[in-house]
C-alpha positions as CSV (number, residue, x, y, z in Angstrom):
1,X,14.5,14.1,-6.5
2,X,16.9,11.6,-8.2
3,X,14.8,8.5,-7.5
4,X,11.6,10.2,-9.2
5,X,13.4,11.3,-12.4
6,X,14.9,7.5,-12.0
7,X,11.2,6.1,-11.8
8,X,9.7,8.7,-14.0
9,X,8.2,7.2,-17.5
10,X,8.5,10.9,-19.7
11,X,12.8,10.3,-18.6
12,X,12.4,6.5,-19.8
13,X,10.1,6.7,-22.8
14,X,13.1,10.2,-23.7
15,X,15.9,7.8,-23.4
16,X,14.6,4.9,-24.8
17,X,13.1,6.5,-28.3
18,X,16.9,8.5,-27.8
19,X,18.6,5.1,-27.8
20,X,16.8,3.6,-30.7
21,X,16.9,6.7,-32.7
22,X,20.7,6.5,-32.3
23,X,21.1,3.2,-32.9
24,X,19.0,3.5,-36.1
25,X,20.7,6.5,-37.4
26,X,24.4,4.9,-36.8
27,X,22.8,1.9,-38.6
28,X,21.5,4.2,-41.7
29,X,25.4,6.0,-41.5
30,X,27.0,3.2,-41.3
31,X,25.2,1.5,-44.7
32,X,25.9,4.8,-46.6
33,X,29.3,4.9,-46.0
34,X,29.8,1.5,-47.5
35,X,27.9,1.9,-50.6
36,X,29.8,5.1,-51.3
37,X,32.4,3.4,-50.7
38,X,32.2,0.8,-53.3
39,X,30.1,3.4,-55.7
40,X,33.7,5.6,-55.3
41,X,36.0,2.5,-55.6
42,X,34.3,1.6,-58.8
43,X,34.5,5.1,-60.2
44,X,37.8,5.2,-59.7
45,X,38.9,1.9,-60.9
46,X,36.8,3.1,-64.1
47,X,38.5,6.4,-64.3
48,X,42.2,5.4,-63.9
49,X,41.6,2.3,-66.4
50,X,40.5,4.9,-69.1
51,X,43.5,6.5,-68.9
52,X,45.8,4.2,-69.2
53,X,43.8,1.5,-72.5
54,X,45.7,3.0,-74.8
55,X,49.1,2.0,-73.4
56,X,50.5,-1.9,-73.2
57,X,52.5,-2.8,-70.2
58,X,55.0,-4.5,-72.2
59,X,56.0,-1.9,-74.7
60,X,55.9,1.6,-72.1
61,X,58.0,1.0,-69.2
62,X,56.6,3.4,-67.1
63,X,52.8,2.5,-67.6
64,X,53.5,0.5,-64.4
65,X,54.7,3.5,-62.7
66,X,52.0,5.3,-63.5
67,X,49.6,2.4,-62.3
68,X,51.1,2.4,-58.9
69,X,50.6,6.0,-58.6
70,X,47.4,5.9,-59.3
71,X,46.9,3.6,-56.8
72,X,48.3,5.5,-54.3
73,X,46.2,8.3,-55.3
74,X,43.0,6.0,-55.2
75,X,43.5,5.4,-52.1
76,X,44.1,8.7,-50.8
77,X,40.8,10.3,-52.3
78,X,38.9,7.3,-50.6
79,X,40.5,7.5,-47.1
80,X,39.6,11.5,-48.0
81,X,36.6,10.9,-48.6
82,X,35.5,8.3,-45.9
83,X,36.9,10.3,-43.0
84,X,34.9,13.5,-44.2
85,X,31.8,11.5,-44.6
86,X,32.8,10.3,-41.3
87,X,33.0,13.5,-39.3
88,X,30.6,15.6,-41.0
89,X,28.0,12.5,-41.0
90,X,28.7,11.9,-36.9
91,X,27.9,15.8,-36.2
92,X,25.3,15.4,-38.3
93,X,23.5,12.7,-36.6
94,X,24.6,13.7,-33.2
95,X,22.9,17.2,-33.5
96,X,19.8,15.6,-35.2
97,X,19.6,12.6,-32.8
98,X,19.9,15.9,-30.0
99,X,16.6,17.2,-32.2
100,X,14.8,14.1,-31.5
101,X,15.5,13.4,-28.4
102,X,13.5,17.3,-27.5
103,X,10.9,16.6,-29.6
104,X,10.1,13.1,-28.1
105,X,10.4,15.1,-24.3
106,X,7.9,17.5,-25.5
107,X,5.7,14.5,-26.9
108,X,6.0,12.8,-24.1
109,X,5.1,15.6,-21.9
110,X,1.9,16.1,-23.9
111,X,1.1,12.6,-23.6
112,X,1.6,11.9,-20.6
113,X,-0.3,15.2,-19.2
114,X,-3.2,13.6,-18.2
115,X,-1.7,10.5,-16.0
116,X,0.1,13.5,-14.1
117,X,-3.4,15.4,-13.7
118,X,-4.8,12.4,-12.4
119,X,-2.1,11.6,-10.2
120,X,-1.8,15.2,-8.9
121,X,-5.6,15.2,-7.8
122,X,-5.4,11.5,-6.4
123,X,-2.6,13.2,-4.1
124,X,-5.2,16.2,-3.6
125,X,-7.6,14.0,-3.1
126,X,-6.3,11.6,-0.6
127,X,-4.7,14.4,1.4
128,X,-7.8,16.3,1.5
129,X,-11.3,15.6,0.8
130,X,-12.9,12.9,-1.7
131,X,-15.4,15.6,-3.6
132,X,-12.6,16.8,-5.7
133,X,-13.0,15.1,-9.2
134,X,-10.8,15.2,-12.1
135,X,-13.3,15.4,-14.9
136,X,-10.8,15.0,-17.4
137,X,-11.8,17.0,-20.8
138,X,-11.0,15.8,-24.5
139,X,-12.3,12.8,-26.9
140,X,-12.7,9.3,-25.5
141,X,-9.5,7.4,-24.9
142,X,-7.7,5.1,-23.1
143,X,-6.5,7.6,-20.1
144,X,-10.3,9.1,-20.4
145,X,-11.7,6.2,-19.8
146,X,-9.2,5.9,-17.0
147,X,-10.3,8.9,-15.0
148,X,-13.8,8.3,-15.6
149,X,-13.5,5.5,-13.8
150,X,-11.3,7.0,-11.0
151,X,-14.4,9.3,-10.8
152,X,-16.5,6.6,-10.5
153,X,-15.0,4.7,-7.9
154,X,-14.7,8.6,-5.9
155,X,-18.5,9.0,-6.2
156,X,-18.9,5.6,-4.6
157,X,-16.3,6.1,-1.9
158,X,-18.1,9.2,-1.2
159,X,-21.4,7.9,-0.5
160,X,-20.1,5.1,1.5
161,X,-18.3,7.7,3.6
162,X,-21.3,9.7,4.2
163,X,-23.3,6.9,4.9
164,X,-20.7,6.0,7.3
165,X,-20.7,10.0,9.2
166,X,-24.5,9.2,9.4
167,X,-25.0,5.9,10.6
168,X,-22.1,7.3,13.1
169,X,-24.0,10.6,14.2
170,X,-27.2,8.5,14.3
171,X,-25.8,5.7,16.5
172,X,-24.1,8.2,18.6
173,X,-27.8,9.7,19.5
174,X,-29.2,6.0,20.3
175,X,-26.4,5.2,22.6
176,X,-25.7,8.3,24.5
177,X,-29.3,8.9,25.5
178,X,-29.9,5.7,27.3
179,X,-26.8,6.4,29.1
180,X,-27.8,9.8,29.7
181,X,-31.2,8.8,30.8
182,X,-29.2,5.9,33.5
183,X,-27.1,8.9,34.7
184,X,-30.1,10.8,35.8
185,X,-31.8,7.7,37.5
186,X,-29.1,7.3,39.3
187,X,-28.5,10.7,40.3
188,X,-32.4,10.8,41.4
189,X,-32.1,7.5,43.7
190,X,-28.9,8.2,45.1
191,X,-30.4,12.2,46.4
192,X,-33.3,10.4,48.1
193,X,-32.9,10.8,51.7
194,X,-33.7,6.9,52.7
195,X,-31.2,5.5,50.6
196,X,-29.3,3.2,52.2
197,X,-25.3,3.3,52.1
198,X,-25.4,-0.2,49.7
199,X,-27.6,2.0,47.4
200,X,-24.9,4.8,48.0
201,X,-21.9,2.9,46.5
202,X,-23.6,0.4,44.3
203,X,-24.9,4.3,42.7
204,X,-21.1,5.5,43.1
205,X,-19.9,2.4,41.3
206,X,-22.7,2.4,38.2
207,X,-22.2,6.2,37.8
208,X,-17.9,5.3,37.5
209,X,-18.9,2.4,34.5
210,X,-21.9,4.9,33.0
211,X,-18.8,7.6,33.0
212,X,-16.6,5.4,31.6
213,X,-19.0,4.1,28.6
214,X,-19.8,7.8,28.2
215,X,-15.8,8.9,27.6
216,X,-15.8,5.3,25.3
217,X,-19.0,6.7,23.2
218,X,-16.9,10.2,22.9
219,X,-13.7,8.7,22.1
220,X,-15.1,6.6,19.5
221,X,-16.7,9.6,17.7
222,X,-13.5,11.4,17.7
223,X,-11.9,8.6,16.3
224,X,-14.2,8.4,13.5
225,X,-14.8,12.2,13.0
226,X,-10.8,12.4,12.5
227,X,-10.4,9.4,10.1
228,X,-12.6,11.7,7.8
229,X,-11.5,14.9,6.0
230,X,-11.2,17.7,8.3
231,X,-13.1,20.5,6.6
232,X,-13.5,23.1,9.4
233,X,-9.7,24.9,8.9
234,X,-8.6,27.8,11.0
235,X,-5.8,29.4,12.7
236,X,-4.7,27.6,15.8
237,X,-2.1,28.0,18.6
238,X,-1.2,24.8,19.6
239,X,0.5,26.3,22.8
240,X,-2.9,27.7,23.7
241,X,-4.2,24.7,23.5
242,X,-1.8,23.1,25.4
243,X,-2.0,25.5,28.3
244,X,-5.9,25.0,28.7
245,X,-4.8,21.4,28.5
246,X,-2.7,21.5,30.9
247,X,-5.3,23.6,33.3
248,X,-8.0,20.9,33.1
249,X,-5.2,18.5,33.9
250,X,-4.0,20.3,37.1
251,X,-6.5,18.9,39.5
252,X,-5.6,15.1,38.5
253,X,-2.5,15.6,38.0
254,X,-1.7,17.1,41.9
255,X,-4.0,13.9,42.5
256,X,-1.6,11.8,41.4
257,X,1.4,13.5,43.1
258,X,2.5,14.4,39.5
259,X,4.6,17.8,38.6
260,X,3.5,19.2,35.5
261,X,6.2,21.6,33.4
262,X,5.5,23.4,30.5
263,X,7.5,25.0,28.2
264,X,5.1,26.4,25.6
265,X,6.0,28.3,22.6
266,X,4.1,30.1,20.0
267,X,3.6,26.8,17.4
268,X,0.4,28.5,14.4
269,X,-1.0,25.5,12.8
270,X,-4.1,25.5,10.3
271,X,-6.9,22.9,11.5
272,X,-9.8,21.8,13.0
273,X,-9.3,23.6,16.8
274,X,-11.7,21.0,18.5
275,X,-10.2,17.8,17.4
276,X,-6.6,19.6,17.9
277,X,-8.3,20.0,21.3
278,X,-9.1,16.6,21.9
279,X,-5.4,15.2,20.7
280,X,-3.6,17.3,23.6
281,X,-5.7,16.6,25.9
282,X,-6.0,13.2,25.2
283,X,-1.7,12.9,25.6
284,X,-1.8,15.1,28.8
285,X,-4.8,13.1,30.2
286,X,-2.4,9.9,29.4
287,X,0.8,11.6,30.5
288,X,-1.0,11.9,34.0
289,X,-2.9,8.7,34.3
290,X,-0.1,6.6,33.1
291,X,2.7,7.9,35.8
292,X,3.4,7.3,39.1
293,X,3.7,9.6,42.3
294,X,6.3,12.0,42.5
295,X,6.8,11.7,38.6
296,X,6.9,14.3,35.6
297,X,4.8,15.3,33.0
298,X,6.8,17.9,30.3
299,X,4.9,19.6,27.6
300,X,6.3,21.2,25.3
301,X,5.5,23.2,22.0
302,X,7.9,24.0,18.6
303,X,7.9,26.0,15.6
304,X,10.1,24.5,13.0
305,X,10.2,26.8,9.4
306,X,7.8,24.3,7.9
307,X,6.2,22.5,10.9
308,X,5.1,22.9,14.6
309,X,5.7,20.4,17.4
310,X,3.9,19.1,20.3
311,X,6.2,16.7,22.3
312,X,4.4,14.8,25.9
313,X,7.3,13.2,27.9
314,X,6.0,11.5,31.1
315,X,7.8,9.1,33.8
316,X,5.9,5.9,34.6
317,X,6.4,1.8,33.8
318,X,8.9,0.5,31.4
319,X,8.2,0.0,28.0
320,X,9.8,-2.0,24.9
321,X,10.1,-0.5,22.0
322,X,8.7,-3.3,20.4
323,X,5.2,-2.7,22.1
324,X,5.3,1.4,21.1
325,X,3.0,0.6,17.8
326,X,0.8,-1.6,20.1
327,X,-0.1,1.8,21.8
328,X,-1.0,3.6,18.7
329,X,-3.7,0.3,18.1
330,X,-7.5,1.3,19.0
331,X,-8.0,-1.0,22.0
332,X,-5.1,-1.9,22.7
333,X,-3.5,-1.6,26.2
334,X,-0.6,-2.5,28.2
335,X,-1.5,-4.8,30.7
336,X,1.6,-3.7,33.0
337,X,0.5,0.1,32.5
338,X,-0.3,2.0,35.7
339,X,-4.0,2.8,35.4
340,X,-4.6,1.3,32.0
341,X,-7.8,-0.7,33.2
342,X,-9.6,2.8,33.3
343,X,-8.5,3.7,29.7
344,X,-10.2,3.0,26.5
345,X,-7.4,2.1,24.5
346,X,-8.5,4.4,22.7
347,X,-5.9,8.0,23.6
348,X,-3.0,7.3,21.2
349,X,-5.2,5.8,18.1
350,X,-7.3,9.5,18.3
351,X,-3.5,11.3,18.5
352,X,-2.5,9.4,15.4
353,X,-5.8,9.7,13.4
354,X,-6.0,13.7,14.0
355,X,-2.6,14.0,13.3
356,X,-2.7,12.5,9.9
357,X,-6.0,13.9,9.5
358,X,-4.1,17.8,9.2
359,X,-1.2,16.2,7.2
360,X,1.0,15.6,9.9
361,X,2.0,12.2,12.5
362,X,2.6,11.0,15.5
363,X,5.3,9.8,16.8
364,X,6.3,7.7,20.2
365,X,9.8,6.6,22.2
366,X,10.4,4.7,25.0
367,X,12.5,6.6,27.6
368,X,15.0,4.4,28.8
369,X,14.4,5.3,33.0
370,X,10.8,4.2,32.3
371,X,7.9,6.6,30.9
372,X,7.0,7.5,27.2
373,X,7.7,10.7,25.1
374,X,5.3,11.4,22.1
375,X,6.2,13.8,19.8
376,X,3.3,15.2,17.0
377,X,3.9,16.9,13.6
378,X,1.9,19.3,12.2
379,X,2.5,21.5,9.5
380,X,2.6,25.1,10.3
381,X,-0.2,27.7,9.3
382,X,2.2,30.2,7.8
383,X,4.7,28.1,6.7
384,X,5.3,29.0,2.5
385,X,4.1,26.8,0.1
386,X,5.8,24.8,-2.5
């Protein structure tokens, strides 16, 4: 809070026009009191003069009495009359510099209401989905012209987004059906009863690489589909999720020798269940394949007032916490990883995307025995809003 009313340009444009009107006013005071000054000093001097032509010095003794006196008395009334002019000028200035200083917060405020609708739907915006616009209303000006061209440059990011989701979808459909159509050949040759056993595993081993491109073609998807705005919003249980994840994990996981704990709690969340989905299994299916026998895989779901946690701890190979945002790269693996010649490099890079994609992160530690522990932030379905 402090550094945005420190940054904030209504506070500095308040203070500054405060300062100078200040400055200007003590300026203004400070001339008026010296030419009443010398307007009263002259006065004076006129006055007391008067009153004494008609005598001579020389002749009345106590003319110069009287001179002194007078004196005195001058000085007095001006010493009267500057500290008066003084206070009651001060006050005066203080309460209508006090004045000003509202009115130029209320100006500024009125003036500065557009910039904060435009930032206010670029944070909208950026958070959420690019059709908002801000079609900001009024006569054409400078900050008009501004959000017409924010607009602008929205409409154009919009198209190029949904050229993007198509040319995505489309080449999705041309690569998956070749594949598709090479799973089924291979399925036919290797059921034919005189196949030999060299057809037999040279089938085995193209099915493993067709399998593999087909999980590479779905990963990529998902990593696209969650870089865009998530649009399809509804009530999820992340511990739900995390059980069935957890379920279609069991079979690799006692594969690997691997004991699997959960300790699930209710964790509500608002988002897109199938890429939500995807993110747990995608950190169980890593948990497991990235371990080694006799190790641990811990999930493990929270519900914080404002947020819900997923956190994956798993045993397995050492890692530096300088390689931890290599993980989170798409295709990028740790060569020393157990099993990381069957991955995509693409497991932690979908984590990350869908987890920014709902408003939330991802976040990874090393453990220091060996292993990695990834903990996600979401914000909570019924957590109150600001």
């Amino acid at each position: 809070m402090t550094g945005s009313w420190r940054g904030s340009l209504r506070v500095r444009h308040t203070l500054l026009f405060g300062l100078m009107f200040l400055l200007a006013g003590s300026v203004v005071l400070g001339g008026v009191m010296i030419l009443v000054h010398n307007t009263m000093d002259y006065s004076l001097s006129v006055v007391f003069a008067r009153k004494l032509e008609k005598y001579s010095p020389s002749t009345e003794p106590w003319v110069a009495n009287v001179v002194s006196a007078d004196e005195v008395s001058k000085q007095v009334i001006m010493a009267s009359m500057r500290d008066n002019l003084l206070v009651k000028g001060g006050l005066t200035l203080l309460a209508v510099c006090v004045a000003a200083t509202a009115g130029v917060w209320w100006l500024s405020g009125r003036l500065l209401r557009p910039l904060n609708m435009i930032t206010e739907t670029a944070h909208r915006i950026a958070g959420r989905t690019l059709h908002r616009r801000i079609e900001l209303a009024g006569p054409p000006s400078e900050v008009k012209s501004l959000a017409d061209s924010f607009d602008s440059m929205l409409d154009r990011l919009d198209e190029a987004f949904a050229g993007q989701g198509r040319f995505i979808a489309n080449a999705a459909h041309e690569l998956k059906t070749p594949i598709a159509l090479n799973r089924t050949l291979l399925d036919v040759a290797m059921a034919r009863p005189d196949s030999s056993p060299q057809v037999l595993r040279l089938g085995e081993n193209l099915l493993a690489v067709n399998q593999r491109h087909e999980r590479l073609i779905d990963s990529l998807l998902t990593l696209a589909r969650a870089d865009e705005a998530v649009t399809d919003r509804r009530p999820v249980d992340l511990a739900q999720l995390a059980g069935h994840a957890l379920d279609v994990a069991a079979k690799a996981a006692a594969q690997q020798r691997v004991q699997v704990q959960a300790q699930l709690e209710e964790a509500p969340v608002v988002g897109d269940p199938t890429l939500l989905e995807q993110l747990i299994r995608n950190l169980v299916d890593n948990a497991v394949r990235y371990n080694h026998a006799h190790g641990f895989v811990r999930v493990q779901t929270l519900a914080e007032p404002r947020q819900a946690e997923l956190i994956v701890t798993n045993t397995g190979a050492l890692i530096s916490p300088a390689e931890v945002p290599v993980l989170f790269e798409p295709f990028r693996r740790l060569t020393d990883r157990v099993g990381s010649a069957r991955g995509s490099g693409l497991g932690l890079s979908i984590v990350r995307a869908v987890a920014q994609a709902h408003g939330g992160d991802a976040l990874a530690i090393p453990r220091p025995d060996g292993g990695l522990s990834v903990r996600v932030i979401l914000p909570r379905g019924d957590a109150p809003r600001a």
